[in-house]
N, C-alpha and C positions, 0 to 999 in steps of 0.2 A: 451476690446481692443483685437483685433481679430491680430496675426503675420502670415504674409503669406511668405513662405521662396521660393526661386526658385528652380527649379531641381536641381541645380549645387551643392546647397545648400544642398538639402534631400539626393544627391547620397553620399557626405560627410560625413554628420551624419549616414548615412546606412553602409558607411565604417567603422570609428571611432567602432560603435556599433561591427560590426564582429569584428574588429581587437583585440576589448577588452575584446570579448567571446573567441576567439583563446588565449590569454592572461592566460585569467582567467583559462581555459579547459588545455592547457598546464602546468601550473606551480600545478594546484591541480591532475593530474591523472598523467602526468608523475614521480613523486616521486613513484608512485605506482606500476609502469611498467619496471623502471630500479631502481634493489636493492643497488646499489653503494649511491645513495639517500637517503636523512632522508625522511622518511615518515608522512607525517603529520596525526593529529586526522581522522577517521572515518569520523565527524562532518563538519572540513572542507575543507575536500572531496565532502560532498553531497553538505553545501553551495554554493562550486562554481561549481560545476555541474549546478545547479539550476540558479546559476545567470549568468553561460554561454548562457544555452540555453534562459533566458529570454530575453538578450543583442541579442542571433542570431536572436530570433522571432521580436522583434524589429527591424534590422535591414530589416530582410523582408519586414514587414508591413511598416514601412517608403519608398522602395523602390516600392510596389506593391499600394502604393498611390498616 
């Protein structure tokens, strides 16, 4: 069973997807960038680095199809 979603649909899920790399990219690097902040591990730092940009790639490729 094949789901076929409408534009209205993909431009959403493309939003959602950015909005939750900006999320994720925000709350792991800015501890990093203003010292008044607890800093979290090294670890996850790179985590959501990693799962920011995979949410932003996504969002492209949903949008660019």
């Amino acid at each position: 069973m094949k789901i076929q979603l409408s534009t209205v649909q993909l431009d959403k899920a493309s939003d959602l997807a950015l909005g939750l790399g900006q999320i994720l990219f925000g709350s792991t690097v800015l501890p990093f960038i203003i010292p008044a902040l607890d800093k979290p591990p090294l670890t996850v730092l790179l985590f959501g680095l990693v799962i920011a940009i995979i949410l932003w790639i996504f969002a492209i490729w949903i949008v660019r199809k």
